[in-house]
py3Dmol code that shows the C-alpha trace and the ligand (Angstrom):
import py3Dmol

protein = """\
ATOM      1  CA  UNK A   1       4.585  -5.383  23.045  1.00  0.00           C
ATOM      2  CA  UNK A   2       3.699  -8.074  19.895  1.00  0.00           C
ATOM      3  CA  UNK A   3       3.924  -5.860  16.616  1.00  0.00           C
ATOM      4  CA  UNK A   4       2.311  -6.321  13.215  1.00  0.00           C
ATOM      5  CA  UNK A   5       5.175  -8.051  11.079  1.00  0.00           C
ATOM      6  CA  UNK A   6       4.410  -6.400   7.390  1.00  0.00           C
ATOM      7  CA  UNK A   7       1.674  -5.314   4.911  1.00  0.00           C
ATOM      8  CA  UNK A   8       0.634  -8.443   4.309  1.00  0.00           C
ATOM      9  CA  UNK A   9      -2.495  -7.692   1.243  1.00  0.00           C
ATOM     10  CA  UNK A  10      -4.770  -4.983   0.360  1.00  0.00           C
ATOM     11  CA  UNK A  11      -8.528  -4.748  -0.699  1.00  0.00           C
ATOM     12  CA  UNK A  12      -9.205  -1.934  -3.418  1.00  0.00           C
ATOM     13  CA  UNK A  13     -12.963  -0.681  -4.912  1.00  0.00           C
ATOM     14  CA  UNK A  14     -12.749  -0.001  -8.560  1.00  0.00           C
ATOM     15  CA  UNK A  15     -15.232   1.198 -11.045  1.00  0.00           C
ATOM     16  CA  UNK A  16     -14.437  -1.371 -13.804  1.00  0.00           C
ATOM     17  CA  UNK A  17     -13.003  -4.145 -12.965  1.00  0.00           C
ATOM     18  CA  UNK A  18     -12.040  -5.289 -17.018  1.00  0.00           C
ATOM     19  CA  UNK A  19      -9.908  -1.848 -16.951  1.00  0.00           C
ATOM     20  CA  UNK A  20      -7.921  -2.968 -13.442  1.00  0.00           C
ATOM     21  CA  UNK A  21      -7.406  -6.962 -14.955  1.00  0.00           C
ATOM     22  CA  UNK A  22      -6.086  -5.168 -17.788  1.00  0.00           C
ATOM     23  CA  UNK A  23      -4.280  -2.516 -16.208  1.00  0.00           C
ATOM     24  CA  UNK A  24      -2.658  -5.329 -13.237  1.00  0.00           C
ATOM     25  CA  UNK A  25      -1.352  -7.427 -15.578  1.00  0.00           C
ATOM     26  CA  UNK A  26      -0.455  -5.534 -18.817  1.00  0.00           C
ATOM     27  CA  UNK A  27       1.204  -2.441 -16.847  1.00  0.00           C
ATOM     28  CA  UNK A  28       1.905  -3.847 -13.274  1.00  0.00           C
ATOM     29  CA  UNK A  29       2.797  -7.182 -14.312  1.00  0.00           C
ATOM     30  CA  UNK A  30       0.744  -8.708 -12.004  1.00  0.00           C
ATOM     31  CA  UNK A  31      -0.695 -11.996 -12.018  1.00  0.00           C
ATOM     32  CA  UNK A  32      -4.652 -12.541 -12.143  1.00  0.00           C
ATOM     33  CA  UNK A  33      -6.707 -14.914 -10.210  1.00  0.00           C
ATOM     34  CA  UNK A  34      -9.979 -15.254 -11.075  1.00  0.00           C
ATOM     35  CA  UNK A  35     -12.688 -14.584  -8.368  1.00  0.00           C
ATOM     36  CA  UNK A  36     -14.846 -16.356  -5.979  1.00  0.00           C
ATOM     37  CA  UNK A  37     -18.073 -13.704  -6.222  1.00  0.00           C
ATOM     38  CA  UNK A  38     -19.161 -11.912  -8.903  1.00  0.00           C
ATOM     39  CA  UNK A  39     -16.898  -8.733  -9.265  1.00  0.00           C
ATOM     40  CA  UNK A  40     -13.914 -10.064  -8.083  1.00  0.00           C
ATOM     41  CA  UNK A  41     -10.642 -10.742  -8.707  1.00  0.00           C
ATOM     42  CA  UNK A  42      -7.459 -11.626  -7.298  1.00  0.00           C
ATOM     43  CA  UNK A  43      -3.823  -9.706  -8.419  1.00  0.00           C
ATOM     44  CA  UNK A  44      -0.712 -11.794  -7.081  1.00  0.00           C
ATOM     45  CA  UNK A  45       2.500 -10.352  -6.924  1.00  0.00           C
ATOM     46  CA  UNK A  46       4.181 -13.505  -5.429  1.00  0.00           C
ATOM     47  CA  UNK A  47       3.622 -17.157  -4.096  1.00  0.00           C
ATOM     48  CA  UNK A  48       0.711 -16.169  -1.663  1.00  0.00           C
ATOM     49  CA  UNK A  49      -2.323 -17.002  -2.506  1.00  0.00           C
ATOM     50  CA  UNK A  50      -2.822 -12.739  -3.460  1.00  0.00           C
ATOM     51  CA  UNK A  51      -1.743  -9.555  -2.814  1.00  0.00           C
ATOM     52  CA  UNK A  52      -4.714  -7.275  -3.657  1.00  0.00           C
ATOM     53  CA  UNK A  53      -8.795  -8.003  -3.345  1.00  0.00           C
ATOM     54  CA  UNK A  54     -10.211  -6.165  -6.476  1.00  0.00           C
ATOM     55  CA  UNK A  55     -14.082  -5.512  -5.486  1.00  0.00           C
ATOM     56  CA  UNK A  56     -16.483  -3.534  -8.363  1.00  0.00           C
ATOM     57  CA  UNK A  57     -18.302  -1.753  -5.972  1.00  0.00           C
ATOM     58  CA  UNK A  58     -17.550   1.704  -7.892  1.00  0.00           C
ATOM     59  CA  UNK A  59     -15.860   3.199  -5.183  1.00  0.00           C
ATOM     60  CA  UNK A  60     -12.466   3.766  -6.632  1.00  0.00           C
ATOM     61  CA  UNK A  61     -10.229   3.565  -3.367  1.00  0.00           C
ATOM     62  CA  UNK A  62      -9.055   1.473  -0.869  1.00  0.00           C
ATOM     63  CA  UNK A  63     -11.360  -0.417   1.220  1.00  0.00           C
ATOM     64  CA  UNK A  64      -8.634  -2.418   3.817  1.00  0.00           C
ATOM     65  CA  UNK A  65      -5.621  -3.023   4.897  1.00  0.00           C
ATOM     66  CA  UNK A  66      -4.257  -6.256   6.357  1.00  0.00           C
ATOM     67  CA  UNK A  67      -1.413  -6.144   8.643  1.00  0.00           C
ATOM     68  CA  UNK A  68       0.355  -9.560   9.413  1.00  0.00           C
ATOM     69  CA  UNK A  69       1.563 -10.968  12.688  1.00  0.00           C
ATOM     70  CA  UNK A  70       3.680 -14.003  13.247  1.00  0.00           C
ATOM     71  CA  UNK A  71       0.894 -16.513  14.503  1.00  0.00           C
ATOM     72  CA  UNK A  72      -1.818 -17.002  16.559  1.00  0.00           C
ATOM     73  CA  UNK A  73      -0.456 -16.190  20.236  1.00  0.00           C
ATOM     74  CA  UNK A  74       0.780 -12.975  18.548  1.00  0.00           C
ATOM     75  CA  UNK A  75      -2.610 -12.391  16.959  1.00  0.00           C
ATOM     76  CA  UNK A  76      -4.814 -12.883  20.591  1.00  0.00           C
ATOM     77  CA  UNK A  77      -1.797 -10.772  22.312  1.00  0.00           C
ATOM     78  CA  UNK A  78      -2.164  -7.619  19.376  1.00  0.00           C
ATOM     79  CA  UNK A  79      -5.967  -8.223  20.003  1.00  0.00           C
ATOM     80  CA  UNK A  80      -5.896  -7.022  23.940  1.00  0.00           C
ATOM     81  CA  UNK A  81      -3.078  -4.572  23.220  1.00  0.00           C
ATOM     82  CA  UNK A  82      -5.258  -2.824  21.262  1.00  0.00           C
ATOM     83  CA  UNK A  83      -8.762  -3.542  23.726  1.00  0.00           C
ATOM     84  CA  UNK A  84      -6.827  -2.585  26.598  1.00  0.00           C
ATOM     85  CA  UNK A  85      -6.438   0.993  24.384  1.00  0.00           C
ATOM     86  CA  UNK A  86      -9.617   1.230  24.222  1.00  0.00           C
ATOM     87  CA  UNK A  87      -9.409   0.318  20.159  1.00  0.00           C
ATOM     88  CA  UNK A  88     -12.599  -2.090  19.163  1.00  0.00           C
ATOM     89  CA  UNK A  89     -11.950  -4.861  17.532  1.00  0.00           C
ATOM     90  CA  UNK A  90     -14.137  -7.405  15.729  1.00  0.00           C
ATOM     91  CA  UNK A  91     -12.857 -11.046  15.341  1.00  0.00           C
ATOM     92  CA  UNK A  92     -13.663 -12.542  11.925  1.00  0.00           C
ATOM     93  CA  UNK A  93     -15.300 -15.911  11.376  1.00  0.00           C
ATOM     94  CA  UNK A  94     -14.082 -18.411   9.852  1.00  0.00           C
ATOM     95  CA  UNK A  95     -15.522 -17.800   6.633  1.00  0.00           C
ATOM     96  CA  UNK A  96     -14.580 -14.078   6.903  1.00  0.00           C
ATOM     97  CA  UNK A  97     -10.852 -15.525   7.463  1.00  0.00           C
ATOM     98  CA  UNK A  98     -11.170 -18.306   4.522  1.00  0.00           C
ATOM     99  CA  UNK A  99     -12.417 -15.304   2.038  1.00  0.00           C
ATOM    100  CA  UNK A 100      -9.193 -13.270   2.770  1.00  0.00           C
ATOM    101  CA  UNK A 101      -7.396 -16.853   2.394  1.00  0.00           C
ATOM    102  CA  UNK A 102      -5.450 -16.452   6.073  1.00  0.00           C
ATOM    103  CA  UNK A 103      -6.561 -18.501   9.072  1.00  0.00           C
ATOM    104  CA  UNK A 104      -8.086 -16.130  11.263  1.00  0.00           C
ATOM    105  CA  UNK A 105      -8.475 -12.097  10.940  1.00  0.00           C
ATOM    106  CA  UNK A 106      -9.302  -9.135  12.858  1.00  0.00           C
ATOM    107  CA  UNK A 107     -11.203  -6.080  12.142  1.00  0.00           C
ATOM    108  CA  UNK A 108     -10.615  -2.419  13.174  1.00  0.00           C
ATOM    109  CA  UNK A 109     -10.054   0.960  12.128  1.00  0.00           C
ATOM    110  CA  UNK A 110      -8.038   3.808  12.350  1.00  0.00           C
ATOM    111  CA  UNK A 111      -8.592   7.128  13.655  1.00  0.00           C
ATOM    112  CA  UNK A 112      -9.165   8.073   9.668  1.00  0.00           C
ATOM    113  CA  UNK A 113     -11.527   5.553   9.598  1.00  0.00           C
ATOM    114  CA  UNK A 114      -9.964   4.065   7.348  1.00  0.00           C
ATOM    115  CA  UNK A 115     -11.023  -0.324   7.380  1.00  0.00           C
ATOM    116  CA  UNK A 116      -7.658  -2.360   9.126  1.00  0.00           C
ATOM    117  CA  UNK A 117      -7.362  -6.416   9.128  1.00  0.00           C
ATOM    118  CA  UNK A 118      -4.852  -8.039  11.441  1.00  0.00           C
ATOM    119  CA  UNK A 119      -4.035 -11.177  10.503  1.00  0.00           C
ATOM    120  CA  UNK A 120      -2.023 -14.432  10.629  1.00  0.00           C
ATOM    121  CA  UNK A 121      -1.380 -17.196   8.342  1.00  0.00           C
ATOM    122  CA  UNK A 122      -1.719 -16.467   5.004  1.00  0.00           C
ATOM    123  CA  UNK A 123      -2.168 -18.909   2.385  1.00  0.00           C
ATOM    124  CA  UNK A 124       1.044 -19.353   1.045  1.00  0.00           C
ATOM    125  CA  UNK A 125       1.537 -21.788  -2.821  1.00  0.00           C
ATOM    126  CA  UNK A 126       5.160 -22.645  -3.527  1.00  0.00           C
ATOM    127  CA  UNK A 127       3.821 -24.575  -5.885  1.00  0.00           C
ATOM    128  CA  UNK A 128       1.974 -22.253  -8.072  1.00  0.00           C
ATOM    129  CA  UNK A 129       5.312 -20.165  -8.526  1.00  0.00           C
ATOM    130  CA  UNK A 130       4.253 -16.815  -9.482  1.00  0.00           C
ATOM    131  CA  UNK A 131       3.705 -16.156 -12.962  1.00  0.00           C
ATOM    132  CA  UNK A 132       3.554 -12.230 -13.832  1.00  0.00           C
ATOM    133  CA  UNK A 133       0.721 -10.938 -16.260  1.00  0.00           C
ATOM    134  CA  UNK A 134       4.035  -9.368 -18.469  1.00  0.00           C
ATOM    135  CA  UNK A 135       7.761 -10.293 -19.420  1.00  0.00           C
ATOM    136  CA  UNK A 136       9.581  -9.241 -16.359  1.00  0.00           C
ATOM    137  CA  UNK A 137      13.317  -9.216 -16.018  1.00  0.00           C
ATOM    138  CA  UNK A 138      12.756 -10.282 -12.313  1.00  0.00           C
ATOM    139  CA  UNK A 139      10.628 -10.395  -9.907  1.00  0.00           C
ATOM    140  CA  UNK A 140       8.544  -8.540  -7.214  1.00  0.00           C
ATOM    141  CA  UNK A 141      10.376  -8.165  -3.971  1.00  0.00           C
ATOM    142  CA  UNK A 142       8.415  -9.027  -0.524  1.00  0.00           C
ATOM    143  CA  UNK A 143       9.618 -11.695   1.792  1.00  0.00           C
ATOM    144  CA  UNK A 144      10.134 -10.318   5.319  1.00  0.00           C
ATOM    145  CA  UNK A 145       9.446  -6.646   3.991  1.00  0.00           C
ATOM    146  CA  UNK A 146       6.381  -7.301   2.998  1.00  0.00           C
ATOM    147  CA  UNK A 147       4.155  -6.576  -0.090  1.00  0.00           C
ATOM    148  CA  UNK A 148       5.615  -2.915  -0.603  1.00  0.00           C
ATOM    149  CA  UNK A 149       4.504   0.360   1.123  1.00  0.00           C
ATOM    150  CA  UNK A 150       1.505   2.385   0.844  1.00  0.00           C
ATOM    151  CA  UNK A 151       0.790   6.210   1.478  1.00  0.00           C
ATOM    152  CA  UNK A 152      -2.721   7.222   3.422  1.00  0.00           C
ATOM    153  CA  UNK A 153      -4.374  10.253   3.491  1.00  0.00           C
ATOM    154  CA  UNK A 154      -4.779  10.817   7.425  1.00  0.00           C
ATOM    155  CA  UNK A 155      -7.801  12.983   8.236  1.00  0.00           C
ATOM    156  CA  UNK A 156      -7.945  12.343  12.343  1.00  0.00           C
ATOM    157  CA  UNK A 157      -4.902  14.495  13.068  1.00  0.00           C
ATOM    158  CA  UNK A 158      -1.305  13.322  13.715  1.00  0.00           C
ATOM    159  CA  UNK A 159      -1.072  12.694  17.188  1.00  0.00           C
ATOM    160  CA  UNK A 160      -4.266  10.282  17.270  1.00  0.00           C
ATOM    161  CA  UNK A 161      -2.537   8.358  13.757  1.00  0.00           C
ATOM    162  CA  UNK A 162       0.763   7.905  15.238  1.00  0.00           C
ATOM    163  CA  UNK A 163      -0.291   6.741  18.044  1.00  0.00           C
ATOM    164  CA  UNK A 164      -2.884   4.207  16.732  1.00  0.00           C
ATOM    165  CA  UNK A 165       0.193   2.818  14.607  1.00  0.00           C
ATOM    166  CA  UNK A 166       2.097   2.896  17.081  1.00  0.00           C
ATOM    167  CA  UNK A 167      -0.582   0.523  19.013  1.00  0.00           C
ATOM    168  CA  UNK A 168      -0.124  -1.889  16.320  1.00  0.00           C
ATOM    169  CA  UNK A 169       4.028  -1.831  16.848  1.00  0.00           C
ATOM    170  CA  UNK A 170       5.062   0.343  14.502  1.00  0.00           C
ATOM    171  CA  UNK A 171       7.476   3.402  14.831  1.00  0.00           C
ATOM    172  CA  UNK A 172       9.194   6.119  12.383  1.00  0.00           C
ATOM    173  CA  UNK A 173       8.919   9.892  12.068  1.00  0.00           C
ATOM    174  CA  UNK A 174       9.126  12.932  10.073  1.00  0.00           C
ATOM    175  CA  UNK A 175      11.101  11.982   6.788  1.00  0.00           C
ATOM    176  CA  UNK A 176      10.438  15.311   4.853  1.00  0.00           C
ATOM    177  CA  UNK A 177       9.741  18.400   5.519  1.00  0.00           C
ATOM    178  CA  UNK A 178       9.528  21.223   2.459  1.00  0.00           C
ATOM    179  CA  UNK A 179       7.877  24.328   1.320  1.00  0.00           C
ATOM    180  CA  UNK A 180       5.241  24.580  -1.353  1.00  0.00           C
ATOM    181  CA  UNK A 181       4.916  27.893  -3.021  1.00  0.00           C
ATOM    182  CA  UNK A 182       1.636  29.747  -1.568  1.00  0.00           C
ATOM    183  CA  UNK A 183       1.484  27.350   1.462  1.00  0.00           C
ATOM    184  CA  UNK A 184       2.105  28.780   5.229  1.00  0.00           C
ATOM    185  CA  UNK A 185       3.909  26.120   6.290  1.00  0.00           C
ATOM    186  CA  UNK A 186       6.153  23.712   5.246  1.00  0.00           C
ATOM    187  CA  UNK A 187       3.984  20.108   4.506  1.00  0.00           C
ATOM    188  CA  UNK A 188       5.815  17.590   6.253  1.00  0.00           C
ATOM    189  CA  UNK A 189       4.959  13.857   5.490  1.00  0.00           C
ATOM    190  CA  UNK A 190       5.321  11.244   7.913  1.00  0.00           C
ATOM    191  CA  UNK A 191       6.685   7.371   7.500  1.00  0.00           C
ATOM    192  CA  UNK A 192       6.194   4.207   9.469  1.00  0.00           C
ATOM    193  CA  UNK A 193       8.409   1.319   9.752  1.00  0.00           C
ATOM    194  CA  UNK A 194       7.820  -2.512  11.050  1.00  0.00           C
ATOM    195  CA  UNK A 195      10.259  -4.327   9.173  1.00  0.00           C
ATOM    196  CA  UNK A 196      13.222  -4.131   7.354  1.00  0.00           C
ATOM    197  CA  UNK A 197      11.632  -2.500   4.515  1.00  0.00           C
ATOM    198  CA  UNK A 198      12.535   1.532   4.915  1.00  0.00           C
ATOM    199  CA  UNK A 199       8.377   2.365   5.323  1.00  0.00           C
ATOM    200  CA  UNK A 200       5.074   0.230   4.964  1.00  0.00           C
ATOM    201  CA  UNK A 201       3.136   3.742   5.875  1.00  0.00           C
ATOM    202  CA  UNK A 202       3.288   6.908   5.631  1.00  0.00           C
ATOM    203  CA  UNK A 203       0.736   9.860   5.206  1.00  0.00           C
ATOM    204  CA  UNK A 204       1.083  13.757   5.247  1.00  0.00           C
ATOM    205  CA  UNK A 205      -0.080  14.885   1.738  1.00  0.00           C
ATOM    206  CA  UNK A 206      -3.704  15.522   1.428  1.00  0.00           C
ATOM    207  CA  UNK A 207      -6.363  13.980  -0.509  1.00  0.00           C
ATOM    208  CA  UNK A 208     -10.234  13.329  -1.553  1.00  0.00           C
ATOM    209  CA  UNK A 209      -8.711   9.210  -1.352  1.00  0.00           C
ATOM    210  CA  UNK A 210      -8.099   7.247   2.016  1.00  0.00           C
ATOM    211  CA  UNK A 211      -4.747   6.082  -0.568  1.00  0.00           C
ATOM    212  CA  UNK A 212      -2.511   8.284  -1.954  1.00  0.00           C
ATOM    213  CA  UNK A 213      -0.250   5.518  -3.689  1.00  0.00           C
ATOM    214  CA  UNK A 214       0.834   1.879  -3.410  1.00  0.00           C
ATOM    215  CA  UNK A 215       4.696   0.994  -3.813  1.00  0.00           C
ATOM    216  CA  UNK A 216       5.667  -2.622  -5.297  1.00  0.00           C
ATOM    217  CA  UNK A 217       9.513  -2.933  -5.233  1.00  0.00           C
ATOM    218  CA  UNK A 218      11.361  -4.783  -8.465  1.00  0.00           C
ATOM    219  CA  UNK A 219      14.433  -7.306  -7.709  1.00  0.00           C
ATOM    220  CA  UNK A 220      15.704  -5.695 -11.102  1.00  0.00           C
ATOM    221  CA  UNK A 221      16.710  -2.505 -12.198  1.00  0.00           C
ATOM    222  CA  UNK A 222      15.744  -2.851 -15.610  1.00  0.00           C
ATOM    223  CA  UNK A 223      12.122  -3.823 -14.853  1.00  0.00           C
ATOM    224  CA  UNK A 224      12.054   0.070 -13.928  1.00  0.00           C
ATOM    225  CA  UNK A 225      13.163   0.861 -17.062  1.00  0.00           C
ATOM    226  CA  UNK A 226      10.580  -1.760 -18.869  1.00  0.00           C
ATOM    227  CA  UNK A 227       7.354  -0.686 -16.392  1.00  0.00           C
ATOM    228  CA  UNK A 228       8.490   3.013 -17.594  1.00  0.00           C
ATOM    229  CA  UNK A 229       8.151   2.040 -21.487  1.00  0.00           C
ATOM    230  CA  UNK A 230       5.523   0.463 -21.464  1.00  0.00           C
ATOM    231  CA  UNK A 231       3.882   3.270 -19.522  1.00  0.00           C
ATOM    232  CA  UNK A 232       4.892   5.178 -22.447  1.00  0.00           C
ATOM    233  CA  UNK A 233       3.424   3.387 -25.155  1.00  0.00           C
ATOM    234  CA  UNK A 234       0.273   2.943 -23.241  1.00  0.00           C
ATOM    235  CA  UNK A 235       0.170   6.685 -23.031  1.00  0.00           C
ATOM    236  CA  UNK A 236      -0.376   6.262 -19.363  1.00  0.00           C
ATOM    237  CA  UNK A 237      -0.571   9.256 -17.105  1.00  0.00           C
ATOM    238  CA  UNK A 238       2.181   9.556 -15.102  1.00  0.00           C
ATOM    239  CA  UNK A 239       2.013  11.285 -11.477  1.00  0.00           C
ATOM    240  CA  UNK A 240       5.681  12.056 -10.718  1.00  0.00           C
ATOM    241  CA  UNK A 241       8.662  11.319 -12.943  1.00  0.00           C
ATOM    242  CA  UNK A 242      11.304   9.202 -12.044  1.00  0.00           C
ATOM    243  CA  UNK A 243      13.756  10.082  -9.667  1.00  0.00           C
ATOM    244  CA  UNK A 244      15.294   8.672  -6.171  1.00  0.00           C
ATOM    245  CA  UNK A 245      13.745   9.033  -2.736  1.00  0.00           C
ATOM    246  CA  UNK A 246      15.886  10.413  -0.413  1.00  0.00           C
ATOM    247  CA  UNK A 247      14.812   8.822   3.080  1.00  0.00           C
ATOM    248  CA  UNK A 248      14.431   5.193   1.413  1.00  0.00           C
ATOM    249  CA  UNK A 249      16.799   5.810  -1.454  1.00  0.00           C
ATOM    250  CA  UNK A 250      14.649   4.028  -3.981  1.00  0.00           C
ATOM    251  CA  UNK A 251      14.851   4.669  -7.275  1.00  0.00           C
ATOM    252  CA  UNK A 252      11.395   4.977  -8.727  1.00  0.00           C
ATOM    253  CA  UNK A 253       8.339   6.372 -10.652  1.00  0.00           C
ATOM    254  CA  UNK A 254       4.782   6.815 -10.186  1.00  0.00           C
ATOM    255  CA  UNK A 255       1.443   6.635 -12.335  1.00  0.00           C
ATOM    256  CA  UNK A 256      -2.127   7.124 -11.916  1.00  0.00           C
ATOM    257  CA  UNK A 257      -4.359   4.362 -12.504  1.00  0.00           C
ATOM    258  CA  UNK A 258      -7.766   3.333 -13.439  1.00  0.00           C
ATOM    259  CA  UNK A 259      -8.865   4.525 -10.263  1.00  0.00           C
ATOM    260  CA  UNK A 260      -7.346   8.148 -10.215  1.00  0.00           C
ATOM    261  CA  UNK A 261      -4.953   7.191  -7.291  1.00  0.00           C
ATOM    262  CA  UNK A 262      -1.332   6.294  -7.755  1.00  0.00           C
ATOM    263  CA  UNK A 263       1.427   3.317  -7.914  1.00  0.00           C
ATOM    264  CA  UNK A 264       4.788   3.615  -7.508  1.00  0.00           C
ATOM    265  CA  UNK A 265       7.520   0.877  -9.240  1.00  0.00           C
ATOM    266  CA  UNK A 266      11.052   0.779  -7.503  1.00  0.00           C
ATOM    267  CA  UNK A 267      14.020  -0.743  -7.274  1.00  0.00           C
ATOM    268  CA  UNK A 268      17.130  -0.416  -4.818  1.00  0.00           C
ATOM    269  CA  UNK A 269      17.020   1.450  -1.940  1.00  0.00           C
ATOM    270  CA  UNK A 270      18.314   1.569   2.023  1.00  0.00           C
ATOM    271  CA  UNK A 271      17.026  -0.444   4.805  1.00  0.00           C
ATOM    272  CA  UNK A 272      14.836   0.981   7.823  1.00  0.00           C
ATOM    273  CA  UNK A 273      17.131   2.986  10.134  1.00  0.00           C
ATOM    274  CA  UNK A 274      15.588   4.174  13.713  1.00  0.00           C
ATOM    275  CA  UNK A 275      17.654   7.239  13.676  1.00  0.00           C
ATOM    276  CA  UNK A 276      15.553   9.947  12.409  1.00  0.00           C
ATOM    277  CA  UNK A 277      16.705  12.405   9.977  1.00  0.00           C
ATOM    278  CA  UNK A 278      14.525  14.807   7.618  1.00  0.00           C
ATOM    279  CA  UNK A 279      14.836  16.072   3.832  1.00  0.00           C
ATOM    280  CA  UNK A 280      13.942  19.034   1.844  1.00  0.00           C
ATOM    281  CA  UNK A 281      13.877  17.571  -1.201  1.00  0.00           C
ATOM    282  CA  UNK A 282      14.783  14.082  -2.920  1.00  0.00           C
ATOM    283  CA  UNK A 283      18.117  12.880  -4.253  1.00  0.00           C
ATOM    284  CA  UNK A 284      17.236  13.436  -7.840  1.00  0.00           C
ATOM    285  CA  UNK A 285      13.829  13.799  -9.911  1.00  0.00           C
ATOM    286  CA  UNK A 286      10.912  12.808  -9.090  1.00  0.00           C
ATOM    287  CA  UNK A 287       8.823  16.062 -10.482  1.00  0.00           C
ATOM    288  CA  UNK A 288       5.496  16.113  -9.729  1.00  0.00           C
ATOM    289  CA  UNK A 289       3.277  15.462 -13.361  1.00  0.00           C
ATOM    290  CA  UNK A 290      -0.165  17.899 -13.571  1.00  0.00           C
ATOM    291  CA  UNK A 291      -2.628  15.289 -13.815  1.00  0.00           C
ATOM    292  CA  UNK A 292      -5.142  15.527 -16.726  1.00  0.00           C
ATOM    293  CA  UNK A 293      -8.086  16.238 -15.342  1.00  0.00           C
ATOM    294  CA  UNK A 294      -9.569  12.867 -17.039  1.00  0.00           C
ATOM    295  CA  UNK A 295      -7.770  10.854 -14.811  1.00  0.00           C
ATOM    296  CA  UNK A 296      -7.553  13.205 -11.468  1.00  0.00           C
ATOM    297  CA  UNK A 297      -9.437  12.044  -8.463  1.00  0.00           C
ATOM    298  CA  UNK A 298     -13.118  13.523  -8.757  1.00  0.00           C
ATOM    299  CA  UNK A 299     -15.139  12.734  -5.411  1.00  0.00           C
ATOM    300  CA  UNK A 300     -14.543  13.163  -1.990  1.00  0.00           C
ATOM    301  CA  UNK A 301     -15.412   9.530  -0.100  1.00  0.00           C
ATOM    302  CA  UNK A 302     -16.641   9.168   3.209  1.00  0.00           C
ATOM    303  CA  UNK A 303     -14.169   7.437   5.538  1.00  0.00           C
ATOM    304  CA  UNK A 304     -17.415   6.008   7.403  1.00  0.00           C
ATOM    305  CA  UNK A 305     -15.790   2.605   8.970  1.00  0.00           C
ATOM    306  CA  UNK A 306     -17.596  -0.529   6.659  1.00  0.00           C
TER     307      UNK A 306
END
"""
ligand_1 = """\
1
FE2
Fe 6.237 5.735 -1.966
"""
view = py3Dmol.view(width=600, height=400)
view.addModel(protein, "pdb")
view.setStyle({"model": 0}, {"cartoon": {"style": "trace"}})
view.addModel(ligand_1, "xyz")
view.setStyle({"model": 1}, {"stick": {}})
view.zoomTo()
view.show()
């Protein structure tokens, strides 16, 4: 069975996209690239080419995913794993491919609806080292674990998810499983592994979103502590304080941005382990923040596949 290697890049709608080049580089530290179209813009966050797609289209979510495998017998052996399942899949041209900068790409979606891209061959520049929008102490930490890891919000039930990522060579399980005050039963939230990085996926909380947050990882512990001042000063709204996971063991803290959903900024942490184990709680921290309702998300959006 061929399996998707890592989150490779990400495509996100945003209302304004002067508050996101701001917010990417100034907060994030990200690096911008300018666009090819009109409303566009590129965020790096290492030597590829980019990271993140920013689109104005004023939708103020996520609008794909693209999941890397290794080359291109991998990518025509993923594409009849999943049409042998039954899973439609378009194949890009090669213009769709050159605008996501990889050599050839795949469409689908998940049972959410939510957009996927397989891909392979992305256009790597180790010689436009990247350059971060900030002072950083370090640097952002892919490699073989890819970009970081992002949280869904899965509306197709769990069986029909998990099994869809599991289509695409993933596997993990239950990570957490806790009561909420008021709530029947305990929420349990779900996380998905394909590399050495603890999760790329997970999903379980819900949301008006198809993303609940994006995690990019820091090489250095003090670029935590640097990320979390300059929060501060920005007077940015922060969405859960810092603490420490306890199923990746990452030491972290999450904001809301321009957009109304959330990212994460870590450092540390375990490797993936395929033993599963659950938690009630995390190590330390990590209290949830009431979001102001100024920044909270407002809409519901259709998950309609585009
Ligand atoms: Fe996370």
């Amino acid at each position: 069975m061929v399996q998707v290697t890592e989150l490779g890049y990400m495509g996100i709608g945003v209302k304004s996209l002067a508050d996101w080049k701001r917010f990417a580089a100034d907060i994030m530290g990200l690096e911008l690239v300018e666009g090819d179209a009109p409303g566009r813009c590129y965020l790096r966050v290492d030597n590829w080419h980019h990271r993140i797609i920013v689109d104005e289209d004023g939708t103020d979510d996520l609008n794909y995913l693209g999941f890397r495998v290794a080359g291109s017998e991998e990518f025509r052996e993923m594409q009849r794993q999943l049409e042998n399942a039954g899973v439609k899949v378009q194949i890009g041209t090669y213009e769709d491919a050159n605008q996501r900068h990889v050599l050839e790409l795949m469409k689908l979606s998940d049972p959410s609806g939510i957009p996927i891209e397989i891909f392979h061959g992305p256009h790597s520049q180790p010689n436009k080292p990247f350059h971060p929008g900030r002072r950083m102490h370090g640097r952002f930490v892919t490699g073989d674990g890819g970009m970081g890891h992002t949280m869904l919000t899965e509306t197709a039930g769990w069986e029909k998810t998990y099994a869809f990522y599991r289509l695409l060579g993933m596997r993990g399980g239950v990570d957490y499983r806790f009561a909420i005050p008021g709530l029947p039963k305990p929420v349990e939230a779900m996380f998905m592994s394909c590399n050495s990085r603890d999760h790329t996926l997970a999903w379980g909380f819900p949301g008006v979103k198809r993303i609940n947050h994006l995690m990019l990882q820091y090489d250095q512990f003090d670029d935590v502590g640097l990320t979390y001042e300059i929060v501060q000063q920005n007077k940015i709204q922060l969405g859960i304080t810092p603490g420490k996971h306890a199923n990746d063991g990452m030491y972290s803290f999450y904001i809301v941005n321009p957009s109304g959903w959330q990212n994460e900024f870590g450092w540390g942490g375990r490797e993936a382990n395929f033993q599963s184990e659950y938690h009630d709680r995390d190590t330390y921290g990590h209290e949830p923040v009431k979001i102001e309702p100024a920044n909270a998300s407002d809409k519901p959006r259709s998950n309609a596949a585009e």
